[in-house]
N, C-alpha and C positions, 0 to 999 in steps of 0.2 A: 504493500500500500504506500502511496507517495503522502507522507505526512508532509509535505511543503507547498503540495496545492491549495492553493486558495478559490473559489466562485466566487466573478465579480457579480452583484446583482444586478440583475440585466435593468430592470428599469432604472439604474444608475448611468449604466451603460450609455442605455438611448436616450436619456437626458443631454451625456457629456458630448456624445457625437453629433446631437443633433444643434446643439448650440457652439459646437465648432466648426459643423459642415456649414451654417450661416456665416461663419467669418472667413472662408475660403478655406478650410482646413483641410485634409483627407478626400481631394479633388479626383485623386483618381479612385475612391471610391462614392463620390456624391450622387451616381444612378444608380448603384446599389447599396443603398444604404443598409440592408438586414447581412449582406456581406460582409462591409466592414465591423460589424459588431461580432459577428462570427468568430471575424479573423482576429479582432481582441481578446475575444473571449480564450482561444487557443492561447492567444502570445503573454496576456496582461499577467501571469505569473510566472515568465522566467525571472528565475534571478538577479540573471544580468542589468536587466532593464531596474533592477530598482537599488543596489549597489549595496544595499544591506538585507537581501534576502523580500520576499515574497509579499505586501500589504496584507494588513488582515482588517477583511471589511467589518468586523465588530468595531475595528478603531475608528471609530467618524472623525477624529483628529488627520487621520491620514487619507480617506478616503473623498478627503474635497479637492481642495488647490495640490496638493501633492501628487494625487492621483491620477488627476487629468494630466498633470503636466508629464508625467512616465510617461501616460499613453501617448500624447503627444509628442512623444521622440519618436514613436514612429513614420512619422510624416517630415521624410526626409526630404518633402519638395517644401516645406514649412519652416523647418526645426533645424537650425545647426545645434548638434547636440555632441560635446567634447569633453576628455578631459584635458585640463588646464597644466597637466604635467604632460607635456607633451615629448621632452625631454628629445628634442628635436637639433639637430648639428648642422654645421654648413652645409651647403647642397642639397640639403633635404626641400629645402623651400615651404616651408611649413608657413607663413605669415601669406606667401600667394595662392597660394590652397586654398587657405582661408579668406582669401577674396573673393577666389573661384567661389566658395561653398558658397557664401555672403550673395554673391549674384545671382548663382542656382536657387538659392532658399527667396532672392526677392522676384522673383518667376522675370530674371533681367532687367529688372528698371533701373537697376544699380548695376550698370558696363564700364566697370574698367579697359582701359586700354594700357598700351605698351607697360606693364609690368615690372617691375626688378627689386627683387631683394638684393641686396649687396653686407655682406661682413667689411665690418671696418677694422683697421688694426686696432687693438686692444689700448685699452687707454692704461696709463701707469696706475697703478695704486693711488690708492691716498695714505700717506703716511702714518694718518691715524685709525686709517680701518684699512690694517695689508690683509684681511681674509678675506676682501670685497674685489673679486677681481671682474672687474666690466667689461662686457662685448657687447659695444655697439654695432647695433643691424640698423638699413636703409633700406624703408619701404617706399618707392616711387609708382608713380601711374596717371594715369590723363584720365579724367574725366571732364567731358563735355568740353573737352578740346583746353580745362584746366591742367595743368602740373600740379603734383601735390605730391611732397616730398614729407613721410613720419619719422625723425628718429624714434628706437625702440632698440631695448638692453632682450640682451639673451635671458637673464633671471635663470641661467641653469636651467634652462629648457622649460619654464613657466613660459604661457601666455602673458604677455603687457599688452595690460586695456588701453594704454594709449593708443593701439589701434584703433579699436571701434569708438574712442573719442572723435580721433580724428576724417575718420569718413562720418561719423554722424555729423560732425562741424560740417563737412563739405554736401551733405546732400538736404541739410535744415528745410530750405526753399524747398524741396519737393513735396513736404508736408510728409514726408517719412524717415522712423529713424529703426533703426538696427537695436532693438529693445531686449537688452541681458536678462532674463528672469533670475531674480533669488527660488532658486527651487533645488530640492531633493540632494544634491550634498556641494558644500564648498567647495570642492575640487573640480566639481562639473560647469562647463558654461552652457548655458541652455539659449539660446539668443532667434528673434522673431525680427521678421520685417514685416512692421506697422504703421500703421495713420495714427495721426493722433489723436483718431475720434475713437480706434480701437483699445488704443491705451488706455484712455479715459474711461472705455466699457469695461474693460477686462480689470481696471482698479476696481471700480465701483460694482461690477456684479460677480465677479468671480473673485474678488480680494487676493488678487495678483500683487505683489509686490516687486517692483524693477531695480537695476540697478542706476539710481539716479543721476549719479554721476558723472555715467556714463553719455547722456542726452546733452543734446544744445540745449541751451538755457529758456529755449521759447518752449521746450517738451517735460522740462521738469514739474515736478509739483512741488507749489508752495506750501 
């Protein structure tokens, strides 16, 4: 007997799909809607997907905003869903992937062009913190016939949010930004391409919480 299976309850189920297949969610399953519940229903207790083992729907603590937001990693045309130890080296190109993904998840409204990470030579020490050894990376690329040039530190193979600062800076004017969720564990980045009327929804009916800091200043909440 699989004592680690859990049953999601289905009317929970078609609640959560039903009010995310209205915000474009799980588009390649929006004509079959009893499919995609289906195919949750099979996946919503691996493991993997929830990083500390299986939800248990007795827990109504877990079974709201955390829950959706699991199932939500499936919706890889949606959802960039990582973890932040990426522990990624030169050559790998890990920061333009992550543009790549960034453009796939925003269904291309957000098109980079000409591309480049670049490693810079290693900057010395600081005398007062020698265990702090810095690798600066340069992320470059045109948008809308813009340059935009990010510096960004290796962090030992951590993700630096000053990425998605800095293309949230640069695409503000489209009325969309690149929205971090606080969800399911600090090491994971869960990030959504949104309006900011969704933002607005998804605080206020789903008590989502973002990462704010991450927003242009016209997306944040006061």
């Amino acid at each position: 007997m699989d004592t680690h299976k859990t049953d999601f309850p289905k009317e929970w189920l078609e609640e959560v799909t039903g009010y995310f297949l209205g915000l474009g969610f799980f588009r390649q399953f929006s004509v079959f809607e009893s499919k995609l519940i289906s195919h949750l229903e099979r996946v919503a207790n691996a493991d993997y997907l929830f990083c500390a083992g299986p939800l248990n729907p007795a827990d109504e603590s877990k079974l709201s905003r955390k829950a959706e937001q699991i199932l939500l990693t499936l919706d890889k045309d949606r959802v960039w869903f990582t973890d932040c130890e990426a522990d990624f080296q030169d050559g790998d190109y890990w920061y333009l992937r992550a543009l790549l993904d960034w453009s796939h998840i925003s269904q291309n409204r957000f098109k980079p062009q000409h591309l480049s990470e670049i490693w810079l030579p290693r900057r010395i020490p600081d005398p007062s913190r020698p265990d702090i050894d810095e690798q600066p990376i340069r992320v470059s690329f045109t948008l809308n016939g813009n340059e935009i040039s990010i510096d960004l530190e290796e962090h030992g193979g951590w993700f630096d949010s000053r990425l998605i600062e800095a293309v949230n800076e640069a695409i503000h004017d489209t009325g969309f930004q690149f929205a971090a969720v606080q969800c399911i564990s600090d090491q994971c980045a869960f990030v959504c391409y949104l309006a900011l009327s969704e933002i607005h929804k998804l605080r206020a009916e789903r008590g989502w919480k973002f990462h704010e800091e991450f927003f242009h200043d016209s997306f944040r909440q006061i």
